[in-house]
C-alpha positions in Angstrom: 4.2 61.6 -17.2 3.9 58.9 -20.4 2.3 56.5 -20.0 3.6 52.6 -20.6 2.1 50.8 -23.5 0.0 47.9 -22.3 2.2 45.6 -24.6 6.1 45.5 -24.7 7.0 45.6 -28.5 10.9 45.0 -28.3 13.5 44.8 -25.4 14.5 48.3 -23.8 18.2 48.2 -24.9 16.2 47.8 -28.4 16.3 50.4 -31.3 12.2 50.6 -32.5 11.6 51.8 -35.9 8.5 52.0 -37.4 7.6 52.8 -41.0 3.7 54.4 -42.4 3.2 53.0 -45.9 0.0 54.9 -46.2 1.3 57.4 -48.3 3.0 54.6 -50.9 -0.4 52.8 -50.7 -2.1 55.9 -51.8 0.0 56.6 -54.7 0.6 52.8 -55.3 -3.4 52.6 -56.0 -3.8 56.1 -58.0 -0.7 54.7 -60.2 -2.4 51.4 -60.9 -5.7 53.4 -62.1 -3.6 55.9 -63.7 -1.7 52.7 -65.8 -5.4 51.9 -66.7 -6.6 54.5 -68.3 -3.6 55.9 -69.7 -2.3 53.1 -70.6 -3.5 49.4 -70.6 -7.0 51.5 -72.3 -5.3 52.7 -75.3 -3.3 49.7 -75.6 -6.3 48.2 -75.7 -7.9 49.8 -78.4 -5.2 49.8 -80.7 -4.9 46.1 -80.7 -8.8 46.0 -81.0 -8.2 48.4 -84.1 -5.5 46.1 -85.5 -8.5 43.4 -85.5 -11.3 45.4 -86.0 -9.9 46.8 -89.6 -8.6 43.5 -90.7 -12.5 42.1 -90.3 -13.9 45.3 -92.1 -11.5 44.7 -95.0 -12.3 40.9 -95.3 -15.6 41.0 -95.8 -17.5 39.9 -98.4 -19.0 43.7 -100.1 -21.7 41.5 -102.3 -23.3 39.6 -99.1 -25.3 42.8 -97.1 -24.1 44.6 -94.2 -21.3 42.8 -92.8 -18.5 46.1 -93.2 -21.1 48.2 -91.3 -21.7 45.8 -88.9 -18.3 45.1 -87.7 -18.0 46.8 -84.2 -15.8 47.1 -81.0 -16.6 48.0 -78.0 -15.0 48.6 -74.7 -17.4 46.6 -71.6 -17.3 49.3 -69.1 -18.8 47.1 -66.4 -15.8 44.2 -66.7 -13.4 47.2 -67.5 -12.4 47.8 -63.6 -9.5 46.9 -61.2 -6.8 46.2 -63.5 -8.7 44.9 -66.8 -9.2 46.3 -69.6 -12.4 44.0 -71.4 -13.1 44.8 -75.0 -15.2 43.2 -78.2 -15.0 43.0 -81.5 -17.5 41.1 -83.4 -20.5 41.6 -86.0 -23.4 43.1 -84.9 -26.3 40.5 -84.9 -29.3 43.3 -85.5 -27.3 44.8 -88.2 -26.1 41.1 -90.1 -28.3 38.6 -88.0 -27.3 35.8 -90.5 -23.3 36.6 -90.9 -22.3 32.9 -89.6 -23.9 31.6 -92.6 -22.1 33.7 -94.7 -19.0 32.6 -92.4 -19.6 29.1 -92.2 -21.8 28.1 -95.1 -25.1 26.9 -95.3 -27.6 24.8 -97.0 -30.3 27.3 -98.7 -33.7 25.5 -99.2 -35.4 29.3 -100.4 -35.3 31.2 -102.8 -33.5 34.6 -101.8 -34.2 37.8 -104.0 -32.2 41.2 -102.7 -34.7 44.3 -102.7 -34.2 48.0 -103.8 -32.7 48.3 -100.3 -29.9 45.9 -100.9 -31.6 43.3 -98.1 -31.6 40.0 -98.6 -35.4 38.1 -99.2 -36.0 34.4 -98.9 -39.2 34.3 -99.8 -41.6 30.9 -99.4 -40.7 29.3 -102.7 -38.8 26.2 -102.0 -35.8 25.6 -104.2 -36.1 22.3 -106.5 -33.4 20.9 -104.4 -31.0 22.2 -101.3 -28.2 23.9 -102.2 -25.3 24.1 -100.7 -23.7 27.9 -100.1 -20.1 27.6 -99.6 -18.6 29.4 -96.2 -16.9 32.8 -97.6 -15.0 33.0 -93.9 -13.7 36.5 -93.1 -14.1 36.8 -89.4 -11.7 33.7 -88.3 -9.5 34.4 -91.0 -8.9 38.1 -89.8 -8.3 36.7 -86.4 -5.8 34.4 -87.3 -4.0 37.0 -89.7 -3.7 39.9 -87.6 -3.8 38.3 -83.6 0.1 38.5 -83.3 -0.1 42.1 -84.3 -2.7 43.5 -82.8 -0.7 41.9 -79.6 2.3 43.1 -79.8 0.9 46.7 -80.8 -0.8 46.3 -77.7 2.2 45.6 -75.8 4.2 48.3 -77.8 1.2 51.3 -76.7 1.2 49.8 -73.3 5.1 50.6 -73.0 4.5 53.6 -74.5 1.8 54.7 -72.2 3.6 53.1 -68.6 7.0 54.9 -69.8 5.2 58.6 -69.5 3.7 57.9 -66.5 7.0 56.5 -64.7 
């Protein structure tokens, strides 16, 4: 014999239906991940590329490193549950003074460059400051290429969702 339920869910001239969304959940969630690494990740990096080359190609070849030390970089740790966190930037070991070189700078020093092709101030002060003008590269390269390196982004990202679907 059945037994009763301990509480009446509907009436007993009632129809009761009941519906396990388990199964949607499950493929719901490996979809979403699926959309992040086959999708909203490249998207992702070609917009980062878009950015990334315009940077390499505006800087200055005569002040150091900077080319080389344009990077960027996916953050792995922020990179989780639906976002997609990337960098692009100068290396600061590589070009730890590019924001003078971006900004300009008053140089009190003289500066000599070595066989290496570094950069020297050395402790001779100059007769007077003198003021370096800003040869800007990195904002610049934002402003120029941020509307493209979106919408590439959101063209790879419909690209990528549209082979999943």
């Amino acid at each position: 014999m059945a037994r009763k339920p301990a509480i009446k869910l509907y009436a007993s001239d009632s129809l009761g239906m009941q519906f396990d969304s388990s199964e949607i959940l499950a493929n719901l969630l490996k979809f979403s991940k699926d959309v992040q690494e086959k999708a909203m990740r490249p998207a992702m990096y070609a917009a980062t590329t878009v950015l990334y080359s315009e940077i390499v190609l505006r800087a200055p070849e005569d002040k150091g490193h900077l080319k080389d030390a344009a990077y960027r970089w996916r953050d792995k740790t922020l990179s989780e549950n639906g976002i997609e966190s990337w960098v692009v930037g100068i290396n600061k070991v590589k070009a730890p003074h590019y924001h003078l070189v971006e900004h300009g700078h008053w140089q009190t020093h003289k500066v000599l460059m070595g066989a290496d092709g570094k950069f020297y101030t050395t402790k001779e002060l100059l007769p007077s400051p003198k003021w370096i003008p800003p040869q800007a590269f990195f904002r610049p390269a934002y402003d120029a290429k941020i509307n493209t390196a979106l919408q590439v982004a959101l063209e790879r990202l419909k690209f990528g969702v549209s082979k999943l679907v």
